[in-house]
C-alpha positions in Angstrom: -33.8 10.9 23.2 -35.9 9.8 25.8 -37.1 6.9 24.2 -33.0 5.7 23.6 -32.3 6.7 27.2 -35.0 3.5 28.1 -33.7 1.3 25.9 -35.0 1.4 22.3 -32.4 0.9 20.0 -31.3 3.7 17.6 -31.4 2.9 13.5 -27.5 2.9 13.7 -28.0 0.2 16.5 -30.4 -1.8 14.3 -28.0 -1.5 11.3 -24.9 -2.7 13.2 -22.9 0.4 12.9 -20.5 0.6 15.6 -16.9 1.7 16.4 -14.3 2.1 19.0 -12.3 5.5 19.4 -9.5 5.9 21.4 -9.2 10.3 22.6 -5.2 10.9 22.9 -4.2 14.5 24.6 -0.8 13.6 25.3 1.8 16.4 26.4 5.0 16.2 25.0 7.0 19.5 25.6 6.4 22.9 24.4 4.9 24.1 21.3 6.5 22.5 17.7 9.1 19.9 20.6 8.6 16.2 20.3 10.2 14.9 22.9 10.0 11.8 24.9 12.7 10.5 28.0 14.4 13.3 27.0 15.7 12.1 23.8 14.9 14.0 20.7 12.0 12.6 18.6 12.5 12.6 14.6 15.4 14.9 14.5 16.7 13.5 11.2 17.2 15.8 7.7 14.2 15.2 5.5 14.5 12.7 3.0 14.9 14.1 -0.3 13.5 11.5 -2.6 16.7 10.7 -4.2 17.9 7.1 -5.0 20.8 5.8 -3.7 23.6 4.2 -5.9 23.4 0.9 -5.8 26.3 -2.3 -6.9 26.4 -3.6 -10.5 24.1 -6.6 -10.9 25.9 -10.0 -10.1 24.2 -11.7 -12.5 22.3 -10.2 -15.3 18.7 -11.0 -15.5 16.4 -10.2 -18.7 12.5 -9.9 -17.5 9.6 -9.6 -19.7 5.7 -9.9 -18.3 2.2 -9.3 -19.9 1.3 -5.8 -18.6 -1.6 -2.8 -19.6 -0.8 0.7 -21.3 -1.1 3.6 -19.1 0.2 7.0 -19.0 1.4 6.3 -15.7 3.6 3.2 -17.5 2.8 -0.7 -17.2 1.0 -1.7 -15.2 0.0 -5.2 -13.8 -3.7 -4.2 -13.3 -6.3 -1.8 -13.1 -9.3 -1.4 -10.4 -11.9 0.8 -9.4 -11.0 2.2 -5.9 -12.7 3.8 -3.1 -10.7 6.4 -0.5 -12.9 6.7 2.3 -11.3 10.1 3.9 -12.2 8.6 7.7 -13.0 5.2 9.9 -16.4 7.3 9.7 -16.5 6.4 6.0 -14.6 3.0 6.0 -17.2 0.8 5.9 -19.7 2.1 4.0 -16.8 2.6 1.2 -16.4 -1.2 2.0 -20.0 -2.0 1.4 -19.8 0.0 -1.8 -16.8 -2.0 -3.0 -18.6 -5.2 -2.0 -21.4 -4.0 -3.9 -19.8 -3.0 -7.1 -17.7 -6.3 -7.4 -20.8 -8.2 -6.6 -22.9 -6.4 -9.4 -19.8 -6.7 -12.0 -20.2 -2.9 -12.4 -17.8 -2.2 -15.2 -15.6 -5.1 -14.5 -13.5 -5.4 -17.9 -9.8 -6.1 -18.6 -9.4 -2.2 -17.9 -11.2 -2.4 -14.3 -10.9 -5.9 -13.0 -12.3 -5.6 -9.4 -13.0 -2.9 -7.0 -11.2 -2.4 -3.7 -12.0 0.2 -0.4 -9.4 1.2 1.7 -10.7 1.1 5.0 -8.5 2.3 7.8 -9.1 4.1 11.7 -8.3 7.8 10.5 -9.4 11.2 9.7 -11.3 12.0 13.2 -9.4 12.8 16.4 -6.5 11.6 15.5 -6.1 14.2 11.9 -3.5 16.6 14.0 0.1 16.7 14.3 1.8 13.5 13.1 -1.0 12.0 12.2 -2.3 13.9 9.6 1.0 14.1 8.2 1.4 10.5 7.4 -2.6 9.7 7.0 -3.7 12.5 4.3 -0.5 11.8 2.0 -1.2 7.7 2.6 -4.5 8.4 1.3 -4.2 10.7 -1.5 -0.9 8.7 -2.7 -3.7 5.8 -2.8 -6.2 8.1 -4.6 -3.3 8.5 -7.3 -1.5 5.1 -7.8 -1.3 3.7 -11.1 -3.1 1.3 -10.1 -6.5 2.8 -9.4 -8.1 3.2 -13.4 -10.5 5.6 -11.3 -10.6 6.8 -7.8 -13.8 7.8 -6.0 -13.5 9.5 -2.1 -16.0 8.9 0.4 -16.5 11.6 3.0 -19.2 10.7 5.9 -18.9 15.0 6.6 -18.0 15.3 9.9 -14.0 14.4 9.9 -11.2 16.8 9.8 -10.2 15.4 6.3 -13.3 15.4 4.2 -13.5 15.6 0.7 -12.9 19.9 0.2 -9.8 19.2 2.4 -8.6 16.5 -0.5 -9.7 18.3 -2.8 -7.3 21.2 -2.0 -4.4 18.9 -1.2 -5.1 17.4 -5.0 -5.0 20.4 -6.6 -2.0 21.8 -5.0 -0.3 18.4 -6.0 -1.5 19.3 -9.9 -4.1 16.8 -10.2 -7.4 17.5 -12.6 -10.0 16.6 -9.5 -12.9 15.9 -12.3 -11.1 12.6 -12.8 -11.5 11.6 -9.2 -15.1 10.5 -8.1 -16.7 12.7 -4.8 -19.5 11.1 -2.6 -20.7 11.9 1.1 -22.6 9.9 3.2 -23.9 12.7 5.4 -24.7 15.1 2.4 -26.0 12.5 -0.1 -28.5 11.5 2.1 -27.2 8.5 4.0 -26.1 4.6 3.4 -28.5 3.7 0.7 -28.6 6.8 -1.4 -24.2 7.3 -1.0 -24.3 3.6 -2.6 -26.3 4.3 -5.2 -24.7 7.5 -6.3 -21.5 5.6 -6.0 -22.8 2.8 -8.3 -23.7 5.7 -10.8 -20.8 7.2 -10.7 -18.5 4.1 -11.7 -20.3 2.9 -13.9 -20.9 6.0 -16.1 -16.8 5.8 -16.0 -16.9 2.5 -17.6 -18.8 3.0 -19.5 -16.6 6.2 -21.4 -13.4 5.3 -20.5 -11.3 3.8 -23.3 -9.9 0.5 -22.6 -6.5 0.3 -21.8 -4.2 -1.4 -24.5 -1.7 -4.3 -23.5 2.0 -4.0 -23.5 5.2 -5.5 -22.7 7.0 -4.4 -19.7 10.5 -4.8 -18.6 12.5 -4.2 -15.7 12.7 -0.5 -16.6 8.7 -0.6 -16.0 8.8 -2.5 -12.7 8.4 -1.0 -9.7 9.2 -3.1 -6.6 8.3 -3.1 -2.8 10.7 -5.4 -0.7 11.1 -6.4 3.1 11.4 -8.9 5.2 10.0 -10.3 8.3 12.2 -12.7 9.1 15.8 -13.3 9.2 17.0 -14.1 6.0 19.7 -16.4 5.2 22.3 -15.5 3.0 21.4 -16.6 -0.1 17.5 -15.5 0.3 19.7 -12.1 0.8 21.7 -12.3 -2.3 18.8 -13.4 -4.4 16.8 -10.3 -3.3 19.6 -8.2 -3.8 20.3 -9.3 -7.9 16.9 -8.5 -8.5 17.2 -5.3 -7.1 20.7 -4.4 -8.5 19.1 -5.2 -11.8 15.5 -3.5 -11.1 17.5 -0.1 -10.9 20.2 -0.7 -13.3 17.5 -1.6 -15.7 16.0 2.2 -14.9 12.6 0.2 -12.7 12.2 1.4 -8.7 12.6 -0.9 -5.8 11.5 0.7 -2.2 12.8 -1.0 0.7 11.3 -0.7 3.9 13.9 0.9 6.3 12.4 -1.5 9.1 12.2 -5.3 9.4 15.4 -7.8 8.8 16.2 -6.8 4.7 18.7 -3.9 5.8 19.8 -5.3 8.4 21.2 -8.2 6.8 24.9 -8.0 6.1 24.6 -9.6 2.6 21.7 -7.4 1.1 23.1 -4.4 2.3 27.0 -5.6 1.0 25.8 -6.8 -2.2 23.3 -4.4 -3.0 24.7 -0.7 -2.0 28.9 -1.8 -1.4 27.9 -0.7 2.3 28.6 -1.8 5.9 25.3 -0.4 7.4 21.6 0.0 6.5 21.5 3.4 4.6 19.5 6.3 5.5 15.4 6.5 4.1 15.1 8.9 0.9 11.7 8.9 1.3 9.2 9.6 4.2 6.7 7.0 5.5 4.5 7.0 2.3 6.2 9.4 0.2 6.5 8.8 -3.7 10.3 8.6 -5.3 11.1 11.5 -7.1 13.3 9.5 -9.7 13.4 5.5 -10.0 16.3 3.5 -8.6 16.9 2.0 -5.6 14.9 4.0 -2.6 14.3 3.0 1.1 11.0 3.9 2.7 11.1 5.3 6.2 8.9 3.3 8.8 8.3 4.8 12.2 7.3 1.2 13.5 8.2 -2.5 12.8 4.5 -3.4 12.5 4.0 -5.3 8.6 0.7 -4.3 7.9 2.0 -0.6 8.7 4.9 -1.2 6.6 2.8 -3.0 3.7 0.3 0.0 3.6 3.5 3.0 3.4 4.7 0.8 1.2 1.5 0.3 -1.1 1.0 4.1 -1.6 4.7 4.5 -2.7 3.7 3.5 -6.0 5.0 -0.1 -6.6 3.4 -2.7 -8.7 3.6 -5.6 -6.1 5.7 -6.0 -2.6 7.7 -9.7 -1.9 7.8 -9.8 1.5 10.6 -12.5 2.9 8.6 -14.2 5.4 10.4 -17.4 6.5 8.2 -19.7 8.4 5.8 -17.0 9.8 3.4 -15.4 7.0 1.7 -12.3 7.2 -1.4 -10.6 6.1 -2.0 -9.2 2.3 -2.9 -5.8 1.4 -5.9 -5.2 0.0 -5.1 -3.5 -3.4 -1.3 -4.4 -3.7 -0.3 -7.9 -4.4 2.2 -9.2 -1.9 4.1 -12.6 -2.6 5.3 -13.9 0.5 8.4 -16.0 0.0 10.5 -18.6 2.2 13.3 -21.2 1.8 12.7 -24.7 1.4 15.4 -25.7 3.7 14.1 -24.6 7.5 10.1 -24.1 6.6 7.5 -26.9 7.4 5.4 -28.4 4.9 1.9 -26.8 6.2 3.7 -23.4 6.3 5.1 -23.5 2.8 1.7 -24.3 1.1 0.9 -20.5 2.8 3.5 -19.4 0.7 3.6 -17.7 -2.6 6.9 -18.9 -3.2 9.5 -21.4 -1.7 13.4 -20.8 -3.0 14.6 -24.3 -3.6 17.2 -25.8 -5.5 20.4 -23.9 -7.3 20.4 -20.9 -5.5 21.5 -18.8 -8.4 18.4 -19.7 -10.1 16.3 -17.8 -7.0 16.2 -14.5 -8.6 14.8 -16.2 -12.2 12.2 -18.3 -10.1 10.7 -14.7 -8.2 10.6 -13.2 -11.7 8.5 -16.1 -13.0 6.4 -15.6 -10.2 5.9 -11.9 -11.0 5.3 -12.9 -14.5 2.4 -15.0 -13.7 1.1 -12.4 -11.3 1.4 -9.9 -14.1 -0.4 -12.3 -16.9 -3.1 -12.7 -13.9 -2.1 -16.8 -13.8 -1.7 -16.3 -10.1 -3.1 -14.5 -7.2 -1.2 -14.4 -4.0 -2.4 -16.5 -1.3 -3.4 -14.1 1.2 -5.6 -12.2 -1.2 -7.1 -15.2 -2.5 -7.8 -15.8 1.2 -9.1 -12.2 2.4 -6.4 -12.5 4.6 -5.4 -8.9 4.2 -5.4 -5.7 6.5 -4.6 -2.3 5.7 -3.2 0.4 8.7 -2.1 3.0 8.3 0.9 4.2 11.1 0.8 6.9 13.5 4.1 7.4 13.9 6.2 7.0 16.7 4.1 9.1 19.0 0.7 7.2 18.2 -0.9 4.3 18.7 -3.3 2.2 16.2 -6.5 0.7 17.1 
C-alpha cells in the first residue's frame, strides 16, 4: 500500500484495467413512490405479453430463407456467447470472445463466431429499476435462440453474480448444466478464467450435435422493427405489409414503442386499423408470450437502448428505418438499416443495408431478399462488418447510462 501511495503502479495499472462509476443515491419520495415534479412515474397496468390484432396483409407476400434446426425453431445462426453478469466482468468476457474467435475454437456451421455482451451493470447500480430491466436483459440474452451455448462470467464481487443467475434460471425452468459458469475472482484471475473458458466451449463443440438445416417461412420469423427517422409514407406502408403478413403468417414482429414507427400515421393505420400508437404488451426486454404483432416498451428514445431491449426479446434480426442518419449495430443481433433513395445522399446510402428505390410496392419483396441473404449468410450488415456496434442496456426513466 505504501509502495502505491508513492507511485508504483498496481498489476491492474500495468494491465490497463480501468473503469468509471458513477454512485446515484437519489431520493425520490417514500418507500415503493416513484415520483418526480410531482407527476407519477410508471403508473401504467403491466403489459401482459399478449399480441395485438393487427390489419389483413395489403398484399400477400410468400417468404422462404435458408435457416438451421433448433428446438427453439429456425434460426438464422448459431454462436457461442458470453454473459458477463457485471461491467466488472465485461471485458474480460470480451477478451475471451476475442480469444475464442481468434483461435477458431469450435467454429462450425453450428457455432459460427463467438460474441460477449459487454455492458456498465451489475454493481451499484443492481437495485430498484435497474435490476429489474438489467438481470432479465441478461438472462433473456443467456436464453435466445440464438446463443448454441451460453457461458456467464462473474468477476465475484457484483450484486448479480453467477448463484444469483443461477436462481433466476431455474425459477424460469431452465436445465443450468447447459449454461457454461466461470469467475474471474474464484478461478484464479484473467489468465486462468480464459483458459477455463476456452475449455469449457470447446468440450461443447466438441459433443454437441450439429444442427440440421431447414426452410423457414414467415411463421418462423421473428422481427425487431423501428425507426429513427421520420419515415415517409410509403417506407411506412412497406414496413407495415411485412408485418401484417409476419403475424398473419403466425411469425412475431416487436416494435419498439419509441422512435418515429408508431408514431407514423400510416404504419399505425395500416397495420393495427388505429388512430394512435398502441399500448406496449411487453416490458423493456420482456419475451412475447404468443407470436403476433407485439410492441416493446422503451423507457428512453436512445437506439442502442432500444436495439439491446429489443435483441433479448427474441427476434432473429431488427430493420431499423434510418433515413439519412445511421446508427450503431448490436453485437449478436443483425440490424439492417434501411433508407429511401429519394432524400438520402450518395456517401450515406453506401452505409446502408438497404436503400428502397423504385415501384414502391415492390419495397416489402426487396427487405425480404435482404433477409434472405442475411439468413443464407450472403450478407452481413454493414455496421457489424464494421464493429460499429454498441450494446446498453437502459436504466429506465430514473437512471442514467454511462
Amino acid at each position: 500500500t505504501l509502495r502505491v501511495a508513492a507511485g508504483e503502479r498496481t498489476a491492474g495499472e500495468r494491465a490497463g484495467h480501468a473503469q468509471v462509476q458513477i454512485w446515484r443515491n437519489w431520493r425520490q419520495g417514500a418507500e415503493g413512490e416513484r415520483a418526480r415534479g410531482g407527476d407519477a412515474v410508471g403508473g401504467s397496468a403491466a403489459p401482459t405479453g399478449q399480441p395485438i390484432a393487427v390489419m389483413e396483409p395489403q398484399t400477400r407476400l410468400a417468404f422462404a430463407y435458408d435457416a438451421l434446426a433448433t428446438p427453439a425453431g429456425a434460426v438464422f445462426e448459431q454462436v457461442g456467447l458470453i454473459v458477463p453478469t457485471s461491467l466488472c466482468a465485461a471485458q474480460v468476457a470480451r477478451m475471451a470472445a476475442d480469444r475464442l474467435n481468434r483461435r477458431q475454437v469450435g467454429i462450425g456451421p453450428g457455432r459460427t463466431r463467438y460474441v460477449a455482451l459487454v455492458h456498465t451493470e451489475g454493481c451499484s447500480d443492481a437495485t430498484g429499476d435497474a435490476i429489474t430491466m438489467s438481470a432479465p436483459t441478461l438472462l433473456g440474452y443467456a436464453t435466445h435462440r440464438m446463443a448454441q451455448r451460453c457461458l456467464l462470467l462473474e468477476h465475484g464481487c457484483e450484486v448479480t453474480h453467477n448463484d444469483f443467475m443461477r436462481h433466476r434460471l431455474a425459477e424460469l425452468g431452465y436445465n443450468l448444466d447447459d449454461f457454461g459458469w466461470a469467475s474471474v475472482q474464484l478461478d484464479g484471475g484473467i489468465a486462468s478464467v480464459l483458459d477455463r473458458i476456452e475449455a469449457w466451449f470447446a468440450e461443447t463443440a466438441a459433443s454437441d450435435p450439429q444442427p440440421a438445416g431447414t426452410q423457414g417461412s414467415l411463421a418462423s420469423l421473428r422481427l425487431g422493427l423501428m425507426a429513427t427517422a421520420p419515415l415517409p409514407a410509403d417506407a411506412a406502408g412497406a414496413l407495415a405489409v411485412l408485418a401484417t403478413n409476419i403475424a398473419a403468417a403466425g411469425g412475431t414482429v416487436v416494435a419498439a414503442q419509441s422512435g418515429y414507427l408508431l408514431h407514423s400515421p400510416a404504419f399505425v393505420a395500416a397495420t393495427l386499423g388505429a388512430d394512435k400508437p398502441p399500448s406496449p404488451t411487453l416490458r423493456y426486454s420482456g419475451k412475447p408470450e404468443a407470436p403476433g404483432f407485439h410492441v416493446m416498451a422503451t423507457p428512453t428514445d436512445h437506439p442502442v437502448e432500444i436495439l439491446t431491449g429489443l435483441g433479448t426479446t427474441g427476434v432473429d434480426v431488427v430493420v431499423v428505418y434510418t433515413g439519412a442518419h445511421p446508427v450503431q449495430g448490436h453485437p449478436l443481433v443483425p440490424v439492417l438499416e434501411i433508407a429511401t433513395a429519394e432524400g438520402c445522399p450518395p456517401d450515406i446510402a453506401r452505409d446502408l443495408d438497404l436503400l428502397l428505390d423504385g415501384d414502391v410496392e415492390d419495397w416489402p419483396a426487396q427487405i425480404l431478399a435482404r433477409l434472405g441473404d442475411l439468413a443464407a449468410h450472403r450478407y452481413v450488415p454493414a455496421r457489424l462488418s464494421l464493429g460499429n456496434i454498441d450494446f446498453q442496456i437502459t436504466r429506465g426513466l430514473m437512471g442514467i447510462s454511462l
